[in-house]
C-alpha positions as CSV (number, residue, x, y, z in Angstrom):
1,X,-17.4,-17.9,-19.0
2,X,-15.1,-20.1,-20.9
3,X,-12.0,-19.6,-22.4
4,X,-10.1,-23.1,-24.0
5,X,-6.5,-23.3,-25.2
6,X,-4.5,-25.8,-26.7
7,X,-1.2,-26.9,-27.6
8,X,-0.6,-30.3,-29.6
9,X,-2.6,-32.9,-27.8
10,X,-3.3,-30.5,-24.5
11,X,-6.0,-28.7,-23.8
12,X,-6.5,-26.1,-21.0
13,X,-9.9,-25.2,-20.5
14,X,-10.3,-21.9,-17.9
15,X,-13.6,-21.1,-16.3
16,X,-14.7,-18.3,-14.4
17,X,-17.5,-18.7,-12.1
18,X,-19.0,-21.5,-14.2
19,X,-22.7,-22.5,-14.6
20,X,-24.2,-26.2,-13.9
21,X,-24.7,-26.7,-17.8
22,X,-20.8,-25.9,-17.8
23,X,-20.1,-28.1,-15.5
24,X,-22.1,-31.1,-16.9
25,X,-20.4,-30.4,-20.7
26,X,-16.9,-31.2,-18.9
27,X,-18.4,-33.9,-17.2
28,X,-18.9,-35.5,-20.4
29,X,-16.0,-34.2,-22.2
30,X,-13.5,-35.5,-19.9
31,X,-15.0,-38.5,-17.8
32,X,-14.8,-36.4,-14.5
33,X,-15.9,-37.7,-11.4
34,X,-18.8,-36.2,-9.9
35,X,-17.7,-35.3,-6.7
36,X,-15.0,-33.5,-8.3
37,X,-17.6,-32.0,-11.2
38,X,-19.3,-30.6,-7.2
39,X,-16.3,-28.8,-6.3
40,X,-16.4,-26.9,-9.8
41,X,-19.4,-25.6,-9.3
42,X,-19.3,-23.4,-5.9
43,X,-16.4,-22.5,-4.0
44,X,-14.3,-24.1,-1.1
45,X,-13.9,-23.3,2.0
46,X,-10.5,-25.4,2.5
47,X,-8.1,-26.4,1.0
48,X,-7.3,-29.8,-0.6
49,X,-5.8,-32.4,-2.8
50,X,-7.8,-35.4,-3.9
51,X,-7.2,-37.9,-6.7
52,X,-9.8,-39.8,-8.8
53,X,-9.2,-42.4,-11.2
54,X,-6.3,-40.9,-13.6
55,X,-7.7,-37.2,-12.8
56,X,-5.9,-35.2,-9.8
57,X,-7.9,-32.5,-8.3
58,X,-7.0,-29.8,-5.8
59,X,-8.3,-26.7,-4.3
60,X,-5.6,-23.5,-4.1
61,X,-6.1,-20.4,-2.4
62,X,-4.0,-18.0,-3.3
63,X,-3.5,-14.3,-1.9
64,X,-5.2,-11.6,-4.0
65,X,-3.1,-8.7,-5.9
66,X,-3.9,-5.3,-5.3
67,X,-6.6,-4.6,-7.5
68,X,-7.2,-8.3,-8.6
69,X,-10.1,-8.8,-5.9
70,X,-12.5,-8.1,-3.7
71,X,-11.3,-10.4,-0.8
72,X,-7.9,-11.2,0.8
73,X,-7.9,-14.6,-1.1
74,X,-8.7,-15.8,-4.2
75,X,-9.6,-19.7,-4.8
76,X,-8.5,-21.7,-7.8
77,X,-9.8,-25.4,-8.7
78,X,-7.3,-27.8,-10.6
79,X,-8.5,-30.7,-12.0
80,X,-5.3,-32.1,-13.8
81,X,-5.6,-34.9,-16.3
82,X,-3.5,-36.9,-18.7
83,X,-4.0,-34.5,-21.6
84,X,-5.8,-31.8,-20.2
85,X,-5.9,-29.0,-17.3
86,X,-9.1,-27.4,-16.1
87,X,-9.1,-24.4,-14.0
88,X,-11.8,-23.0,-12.1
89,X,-11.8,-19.4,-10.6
90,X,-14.7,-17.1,-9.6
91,X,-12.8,-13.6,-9.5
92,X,-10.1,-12.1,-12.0
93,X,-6.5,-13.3,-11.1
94,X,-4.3,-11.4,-13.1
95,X,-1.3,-13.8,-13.8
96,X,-3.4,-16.1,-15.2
97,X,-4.3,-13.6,-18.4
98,X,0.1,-13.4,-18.6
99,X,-0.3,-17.0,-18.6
100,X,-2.9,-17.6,-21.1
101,X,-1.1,-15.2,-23.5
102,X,2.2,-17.2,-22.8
103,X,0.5,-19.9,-23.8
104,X,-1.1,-19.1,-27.0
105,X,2.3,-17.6,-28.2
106,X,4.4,-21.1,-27.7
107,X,1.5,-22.7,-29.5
108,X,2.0,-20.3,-32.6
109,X,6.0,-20.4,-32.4
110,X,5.3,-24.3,-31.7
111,X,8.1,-24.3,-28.6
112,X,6.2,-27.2,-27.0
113,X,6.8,-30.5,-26.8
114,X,5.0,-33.8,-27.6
115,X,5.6,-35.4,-24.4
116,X,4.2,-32.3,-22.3
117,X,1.3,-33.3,-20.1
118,X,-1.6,-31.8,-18.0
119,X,1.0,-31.9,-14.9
120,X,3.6,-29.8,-16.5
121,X,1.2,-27.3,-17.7
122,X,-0.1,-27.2,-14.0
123,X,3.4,-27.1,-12.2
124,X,4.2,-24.1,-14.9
125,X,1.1,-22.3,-14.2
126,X,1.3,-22.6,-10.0
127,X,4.7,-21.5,-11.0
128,X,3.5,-18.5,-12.5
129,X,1.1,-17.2,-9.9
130,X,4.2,-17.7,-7.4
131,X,6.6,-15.9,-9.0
132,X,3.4,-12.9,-9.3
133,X,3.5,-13.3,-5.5
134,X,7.2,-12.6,-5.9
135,X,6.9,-9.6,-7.7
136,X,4.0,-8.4,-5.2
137,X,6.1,-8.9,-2.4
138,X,9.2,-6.9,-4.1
139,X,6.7,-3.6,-4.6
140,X,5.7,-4.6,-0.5
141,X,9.2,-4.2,-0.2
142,X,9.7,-0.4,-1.5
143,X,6.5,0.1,0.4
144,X,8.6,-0.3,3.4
145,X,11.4,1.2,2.3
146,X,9.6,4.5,1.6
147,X,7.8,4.1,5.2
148,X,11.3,3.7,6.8
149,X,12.7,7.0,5.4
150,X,9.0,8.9,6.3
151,X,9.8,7.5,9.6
152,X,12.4,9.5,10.1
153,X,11.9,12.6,8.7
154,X,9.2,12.6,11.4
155,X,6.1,11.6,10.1
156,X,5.4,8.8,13.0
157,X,2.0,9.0,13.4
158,X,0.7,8.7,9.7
159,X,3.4,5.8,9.8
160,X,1.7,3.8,12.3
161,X,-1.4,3.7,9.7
162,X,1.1,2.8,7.3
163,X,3.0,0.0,9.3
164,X,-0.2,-1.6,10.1
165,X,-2.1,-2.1,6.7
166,X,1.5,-2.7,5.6
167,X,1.8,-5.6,7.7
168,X,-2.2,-6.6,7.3
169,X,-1.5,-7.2,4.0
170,X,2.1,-9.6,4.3
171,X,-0.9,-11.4,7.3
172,X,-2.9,-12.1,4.8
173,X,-0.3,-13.5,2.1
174,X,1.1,-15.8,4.5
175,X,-2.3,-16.9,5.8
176,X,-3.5,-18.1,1.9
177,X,0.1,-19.4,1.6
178,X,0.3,-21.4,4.6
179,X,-1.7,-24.4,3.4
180,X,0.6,-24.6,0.4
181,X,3.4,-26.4,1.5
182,X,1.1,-29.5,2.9
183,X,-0.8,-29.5,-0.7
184,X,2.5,-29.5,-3.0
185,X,3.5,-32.4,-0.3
186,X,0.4,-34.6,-0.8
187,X,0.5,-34.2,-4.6
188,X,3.8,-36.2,-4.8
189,X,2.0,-39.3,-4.2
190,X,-0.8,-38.8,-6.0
191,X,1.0,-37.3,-9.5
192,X,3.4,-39.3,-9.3
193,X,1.3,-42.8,-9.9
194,X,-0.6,-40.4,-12.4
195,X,2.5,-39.3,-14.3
196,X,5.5,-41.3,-12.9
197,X,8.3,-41.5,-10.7
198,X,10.3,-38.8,-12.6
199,X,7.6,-35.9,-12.5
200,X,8.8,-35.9,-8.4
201,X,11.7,-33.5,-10.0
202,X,8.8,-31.1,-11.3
203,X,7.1,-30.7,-8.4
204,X,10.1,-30.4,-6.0
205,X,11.1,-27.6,-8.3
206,X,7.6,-25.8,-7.7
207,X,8.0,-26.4,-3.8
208,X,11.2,-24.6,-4.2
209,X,9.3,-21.9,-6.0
210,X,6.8,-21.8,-3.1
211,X,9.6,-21.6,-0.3
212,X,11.2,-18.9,-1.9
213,X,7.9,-16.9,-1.6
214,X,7.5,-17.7,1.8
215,X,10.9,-17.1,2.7
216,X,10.7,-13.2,1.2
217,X,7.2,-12.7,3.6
218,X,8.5,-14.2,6.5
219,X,11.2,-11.3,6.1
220,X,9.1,-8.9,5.4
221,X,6.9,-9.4,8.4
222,X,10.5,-9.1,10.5
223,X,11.1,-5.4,8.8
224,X,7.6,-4.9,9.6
225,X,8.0,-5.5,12.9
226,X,11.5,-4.0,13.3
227,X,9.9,-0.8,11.7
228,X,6.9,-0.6,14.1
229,X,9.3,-0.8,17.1
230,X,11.5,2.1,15.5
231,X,8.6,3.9,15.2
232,X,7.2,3.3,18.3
233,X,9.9,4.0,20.2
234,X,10.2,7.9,18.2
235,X,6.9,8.0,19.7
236,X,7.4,7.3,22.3
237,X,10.5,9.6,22.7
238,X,8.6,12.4,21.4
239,X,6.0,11.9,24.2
240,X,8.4,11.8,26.8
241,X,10.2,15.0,25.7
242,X,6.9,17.1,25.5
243,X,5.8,15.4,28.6
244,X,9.3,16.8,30.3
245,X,8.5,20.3,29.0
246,X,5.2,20.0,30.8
247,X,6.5,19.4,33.9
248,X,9.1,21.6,34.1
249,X,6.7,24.4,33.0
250,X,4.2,22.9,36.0
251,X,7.4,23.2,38.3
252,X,8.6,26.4,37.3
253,X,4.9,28.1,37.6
254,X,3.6,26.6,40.7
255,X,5.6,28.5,43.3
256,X,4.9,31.0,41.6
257,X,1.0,30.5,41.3
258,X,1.6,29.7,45.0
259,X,3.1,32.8,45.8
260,X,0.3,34.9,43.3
261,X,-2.6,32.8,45.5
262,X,-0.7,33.8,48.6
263,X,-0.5,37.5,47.5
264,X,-4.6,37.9,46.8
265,X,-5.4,36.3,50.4
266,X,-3.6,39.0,51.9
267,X,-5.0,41.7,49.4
268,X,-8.1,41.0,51.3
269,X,-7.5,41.9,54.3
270,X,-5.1,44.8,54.2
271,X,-5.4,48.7,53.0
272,X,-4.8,49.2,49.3
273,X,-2.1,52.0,51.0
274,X,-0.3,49.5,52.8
275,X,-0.5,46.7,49.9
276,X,1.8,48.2,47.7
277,X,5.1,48.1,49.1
278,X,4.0,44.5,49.5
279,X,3.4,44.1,46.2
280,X,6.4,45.1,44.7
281,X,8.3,42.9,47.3
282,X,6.2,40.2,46.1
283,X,6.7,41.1,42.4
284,X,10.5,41.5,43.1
285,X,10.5,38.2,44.8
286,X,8.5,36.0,42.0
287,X,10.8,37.2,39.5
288,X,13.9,36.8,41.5
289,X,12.6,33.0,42.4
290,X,11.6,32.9,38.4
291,X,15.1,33.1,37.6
292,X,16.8,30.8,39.8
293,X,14.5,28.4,38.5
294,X,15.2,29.1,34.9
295,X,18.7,28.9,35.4
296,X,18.4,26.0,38.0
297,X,16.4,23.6,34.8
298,X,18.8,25.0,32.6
299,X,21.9,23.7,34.1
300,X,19.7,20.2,34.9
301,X,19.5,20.3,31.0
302,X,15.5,20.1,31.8
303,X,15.2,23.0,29.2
């Protein structure tokens, strides 16, 4: 599918999972390079930055919204030229739509200008998918919040479910974002012969965009980790208190069971007649002992 936009002289052309015939009209429409025209055509495995002539291309992962895919990243090809952006995608990525619609409504209110070039839509639109990461990260963010005050109101052990596809999902977001920061580096070199020396400002603005979203995750991954010790350790403490209980309970009935085991043996081998004086001795005795033991754990502070 293809979907074309333009403003003035500009032209953004968006593709999702494009066909060879596709491929071969842009070919011809906008000079591209063939090895570039390749990359359009099946996805990539890495990530990269490559310039050709007057065209800059690059490959962009970028971590997938909740409901925006079926796989933790989602790859976008840019192949940036004087007067003209192509995109290449093979899943729906959301911000791009909010982006498309942005565009078409500054091209009916006319807000652009005549020296706007295939770079500045590109820096605005990697702009746009960051600050989407932004907002994703906030709603991770309440995610934890909620999972903090579950925590203790003693719902540990759904938590540690939580916690961890929690903190599965900031893995992967930092994993499609780490790459980033080396690709918006090598483009400086590259955009700026295509566009000049003053389009550095642009893109040092959209690395600024990028550290800020790396900057909320890496935070995120600390409460994560903060809130699986807390939770670990209420576990924990849980487990050690029942496991006290247990022990007490083992101490306080074995000389008891001891004394019970003792009592049958010598059922055995005496007259019922002459067992039961015994027995309530031995009755009298157990709960005697039981007593002293109670109030022996209780002033331990065992029970």
């Amino acid at each position: 599918m293809v979907s074309r936009y333009a403003q003035r002289n500009l032209i953004w052309v968006d593709l999702v999972s494009p066909t060879a015939a596709e491929i071969r009209a842009l070919m011809h429409e906008f000079n591209l390079d063939q090895s570039i025209a390749q990359e359009l055509v099946m996805p990539s495995y890495r990530q990269k930055v490559e310039k050709r002539g007057d065209i800059t291309a690059a490959v962009l992962h970028f971590p997938a919204l909740r409901g925006m895919g079926s796989r933790p990243q989602q790859e976008i090809d840019f192949v940036i030229g004087k007067n003209f952006l192509i995109t290449t995608r093979y899943e729906t990525v959301g911000p791009l739509h909010a982006f498309a619609k942005t565009f078409e409504v500054n091209t009916v209110l006319g807000r652009n200008q005549a020296s706007m070039h295939g770079g500045h839509l590109f820096v605005d639109m990697v702009g746009s998918l960051y600050q989407a990461l932004v907002e994703e990260a906030e709603l991770l963010h309440q995610e934890l919040n909620n999972i903090e005050d579950r925590i203790f109101l003693g719902d540990e052990k759904r938590m540690v479910a939580e916690l961890s596809q929690t903190g599965r999902t900031i893995h992967d977001f930092r994993q499609a974002l780490i790459p980033h920061h080396e690709m918006l580096r090598s483009m400086v070199p590259a955009m700026t012969r295509q566009f000049g020396q003053e389009f550095v400002h642009y893109l040092n603005e959209l690395e600024g965009v990028y550290m800020r979203v790396e900057r909320t995750l890496t935070n995120l991954r600390e409460v994560v980790s903060e809130l699986r010790e807390t939770n670990n350790s209420l576990l924990s403490t849980k487990q050690n208190e029942v496991m006290k209980i247990f022990t007490v309970l083992a101490f306080f009935f074995f000389p008891l069971n001891f004394i019970a085991e003792v009592f049958m043996m010598y059922s055995y081998t005496h007259a019922p007649a002459a067992e039961i004086p015994v027995f309530m001795i031995t009755v009298s005795g157990m709960a005697f002992l039981a007593v002293v033991l109670f109030l022996y754990f209780k002033r331990k502070g065992w029970l």
